[in-house]
C-alpha positions in Angstrom: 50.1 13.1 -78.8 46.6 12.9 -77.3 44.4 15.5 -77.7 43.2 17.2 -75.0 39.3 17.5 -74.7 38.2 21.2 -73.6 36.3 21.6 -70.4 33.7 24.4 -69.0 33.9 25.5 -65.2 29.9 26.8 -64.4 29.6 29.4 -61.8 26.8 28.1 -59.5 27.3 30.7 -57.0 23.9 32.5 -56.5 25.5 35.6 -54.9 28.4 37.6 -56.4 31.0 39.6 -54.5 28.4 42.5 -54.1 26.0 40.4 -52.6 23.2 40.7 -55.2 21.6 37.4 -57.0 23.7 36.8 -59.8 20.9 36.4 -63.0 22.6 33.5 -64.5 22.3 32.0 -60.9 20.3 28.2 -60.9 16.9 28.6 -59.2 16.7 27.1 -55.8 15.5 23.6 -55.1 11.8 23.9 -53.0 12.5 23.3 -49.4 10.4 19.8 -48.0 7.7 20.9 -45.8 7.5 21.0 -42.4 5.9 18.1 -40.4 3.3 20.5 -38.5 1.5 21.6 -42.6 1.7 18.0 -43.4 -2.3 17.4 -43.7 -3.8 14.0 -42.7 -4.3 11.5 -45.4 -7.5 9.9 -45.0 -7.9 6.6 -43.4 -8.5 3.7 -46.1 -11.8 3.0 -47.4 -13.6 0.2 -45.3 -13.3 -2.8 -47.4 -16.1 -4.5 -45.3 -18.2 -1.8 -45.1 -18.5 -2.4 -41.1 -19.9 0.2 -38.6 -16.8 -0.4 -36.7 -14.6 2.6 -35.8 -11.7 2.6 -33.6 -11.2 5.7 -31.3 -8.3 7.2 -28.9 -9.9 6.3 -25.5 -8.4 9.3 -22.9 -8.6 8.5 -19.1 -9.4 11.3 -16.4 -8.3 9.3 -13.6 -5.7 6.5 -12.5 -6.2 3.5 -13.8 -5.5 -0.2 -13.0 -2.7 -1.6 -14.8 -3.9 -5.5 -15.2 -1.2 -7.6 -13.6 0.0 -10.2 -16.4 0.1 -13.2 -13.8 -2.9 -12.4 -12.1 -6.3 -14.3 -14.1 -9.2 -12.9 -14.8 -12.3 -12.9 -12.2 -15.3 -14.6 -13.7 -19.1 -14.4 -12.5 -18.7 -16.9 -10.2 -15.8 -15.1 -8.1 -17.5 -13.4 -5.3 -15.5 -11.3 -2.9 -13.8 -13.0 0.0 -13.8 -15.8 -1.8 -9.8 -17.7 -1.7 -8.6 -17.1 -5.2 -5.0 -17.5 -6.5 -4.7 -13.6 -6.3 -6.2 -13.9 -2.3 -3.9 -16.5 -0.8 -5.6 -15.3 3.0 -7.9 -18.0 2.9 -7.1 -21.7 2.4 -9.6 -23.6 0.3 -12.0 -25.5 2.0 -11.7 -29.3 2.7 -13.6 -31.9 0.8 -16.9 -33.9 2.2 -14.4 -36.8 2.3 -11.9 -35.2 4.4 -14.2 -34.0 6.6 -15.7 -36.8 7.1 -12.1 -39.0 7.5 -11.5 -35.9 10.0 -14.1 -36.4 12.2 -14.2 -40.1 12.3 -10.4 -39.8 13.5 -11.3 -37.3 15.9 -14.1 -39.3 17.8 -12.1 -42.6 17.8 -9.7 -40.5 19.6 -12.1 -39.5 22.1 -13.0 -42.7 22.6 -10.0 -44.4 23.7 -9.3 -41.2 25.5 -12.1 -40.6 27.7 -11.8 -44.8 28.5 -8.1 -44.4 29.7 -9.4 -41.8 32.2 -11.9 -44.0 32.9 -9.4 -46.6 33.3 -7.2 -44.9 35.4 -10.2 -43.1 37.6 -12.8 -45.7 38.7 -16.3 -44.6 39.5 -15.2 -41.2 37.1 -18.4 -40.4 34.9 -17.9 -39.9 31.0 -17.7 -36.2 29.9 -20.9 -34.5 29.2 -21.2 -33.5 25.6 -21.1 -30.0 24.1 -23.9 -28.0 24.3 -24.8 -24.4 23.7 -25.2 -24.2 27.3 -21.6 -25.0 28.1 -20.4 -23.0 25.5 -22.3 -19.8 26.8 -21.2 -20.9 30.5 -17.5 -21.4 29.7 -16.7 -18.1 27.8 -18.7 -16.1 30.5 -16.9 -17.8 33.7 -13.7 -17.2 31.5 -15.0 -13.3 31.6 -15.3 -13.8 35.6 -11.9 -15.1 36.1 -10.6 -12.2 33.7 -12.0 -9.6 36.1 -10.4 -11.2 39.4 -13.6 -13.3 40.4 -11.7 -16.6 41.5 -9.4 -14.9 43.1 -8.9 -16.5 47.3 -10.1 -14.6 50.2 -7.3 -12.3 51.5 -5.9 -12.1 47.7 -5.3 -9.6 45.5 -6.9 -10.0 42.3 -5.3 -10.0 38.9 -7.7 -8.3 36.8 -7.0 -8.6 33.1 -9.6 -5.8 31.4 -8.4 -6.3 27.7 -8.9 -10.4 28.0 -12.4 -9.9 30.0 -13.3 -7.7 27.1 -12.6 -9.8 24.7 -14.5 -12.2 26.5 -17.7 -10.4 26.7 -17.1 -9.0 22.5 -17.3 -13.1 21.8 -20.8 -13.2 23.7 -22.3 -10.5 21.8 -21.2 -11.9 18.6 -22.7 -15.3 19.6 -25.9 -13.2 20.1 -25.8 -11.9 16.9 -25.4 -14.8 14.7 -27.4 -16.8 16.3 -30.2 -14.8 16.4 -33.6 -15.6 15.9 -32.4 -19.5 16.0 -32.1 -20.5 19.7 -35.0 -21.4 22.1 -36.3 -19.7 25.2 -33.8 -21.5 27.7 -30.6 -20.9 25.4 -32.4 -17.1 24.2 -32.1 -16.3 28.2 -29.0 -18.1 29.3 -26.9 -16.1 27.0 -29.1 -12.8 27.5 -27.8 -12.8 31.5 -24.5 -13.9 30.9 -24.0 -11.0 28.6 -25.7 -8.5 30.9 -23.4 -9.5 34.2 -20.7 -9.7 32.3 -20.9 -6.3 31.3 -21.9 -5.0 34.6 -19.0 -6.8 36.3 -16.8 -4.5 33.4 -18.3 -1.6 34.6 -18.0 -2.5 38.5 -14.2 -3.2 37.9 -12.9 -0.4 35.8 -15.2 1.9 38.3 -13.3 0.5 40.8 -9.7 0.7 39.3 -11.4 4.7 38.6 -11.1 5.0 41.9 -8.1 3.3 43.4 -6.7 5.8 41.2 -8.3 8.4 42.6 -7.5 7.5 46.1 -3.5 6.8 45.3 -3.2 10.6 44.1 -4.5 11.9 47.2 -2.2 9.8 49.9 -1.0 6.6 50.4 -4.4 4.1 52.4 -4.8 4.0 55.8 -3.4 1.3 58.1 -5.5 -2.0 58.1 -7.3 -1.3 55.2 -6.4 -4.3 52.3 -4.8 -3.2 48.2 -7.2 -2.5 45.6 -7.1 -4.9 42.8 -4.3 -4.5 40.3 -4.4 -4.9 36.9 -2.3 -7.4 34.5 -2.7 -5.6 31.4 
């Protein structure tokens, strides 16, 4: 028969029936800390010995988040220049396409201007483009904006926001080319800029009035419409 080995049942219950620590109860295990008491362990010496320290950088305002595809601007970027990030402007074309450009471009002229020739005997060959005609154009464009070739007995079309616009592109001429024209050229664009202006005023002066005059009563017999205006 096998003999049977004796066994011992421990009480580890701390508290007995009463509720009061029992003596022969096992002490309690020490509870980990908290994370909050943990203390900081010191950074690792420097093994290098450097100067070199690296610290939490906190931002007071928004800050640009860098775009991954986007590259860096060097020195040599200046602003409104085309970049790959500025698609607006295209990049400019080379001295030999320019110069392929042009070449094509007066050969074109050429056979043009002798078909019309051709076709119109005793027809003289275009003047060239001058400063002069470029001041001359845009301002008689202003003109005809503002109902000046419009036929006796006609109403005029006046177009304010195109005449406008016409007079804005004179005074920017002014501007950039100032200080780099001669007395004739200084002079021609001075006067152009100064009627057209005054025409402006005339014709919206006018339109002021024809206004006026439609909110008091229809015009009397005989007398011809006002100009009207296209936009």
């Amino acid at each position: 028969m096998a003999e049977i080995k004796e066994f011992v049942v421990n009480d580890r219950r701390k508290f007995t029936a009463e509720g009061d620590i029992r003596p022969d109860a096992p002490p309690s295990e020490p509870k980990p800390p908290r994370p909050e008491t943990l203390q900081p362990t010191a950074p690792p010496p420097d093994e290098f010995n450097s100067s070199a320290r690296l610290t939490e950088n906190h931002p007071t305002g928004p800050q640009a988040v860098p775009n991954p595809g986007t590259p860096a601007l060097d020195s040599r970027t200046r602003e409104g220049e085309p970049t790959e990030s500025n698609p607006e402007l295209p990049p400019p074309p080379t001295d030999e396409q320019t110069a392929q450009a042009k070449s094509a471009y007066d050969a074109t002229v050429d056979r043009l201007d002798t078909a019309i020739r051709a076709s119109n005997p005793g027809m003289e060959r275009m003047p060239e483009m001058s400063f002069e005609r470029l001041v001359q154009s845009v301002y008689m464009q202003a003109i005809l904006q503002l109902g000046g070739g419009a036929e006796p007995g006609q109403t005029p079309q006046i177009d304010l926001l195109g005449a406008r616009q016409s007079i804005d592109m004179l005074e920017v001429l002014a501007e950039k080319t100032k200080g780099n024209l001669n007395t004739t050229e200084d002079q021609l664009l001075q006067s152009a800029l100064f009627e057209g202006r005054m025409g402006f005023l005339e014709m919206t002066q006018l339109l002021a009035r024809q206004a006026a005059s439609k909110q008091s009563g229809p015009p009397p017999p005989g007398v011809p419409p006002g100009p009207s205006i296209v936009r």
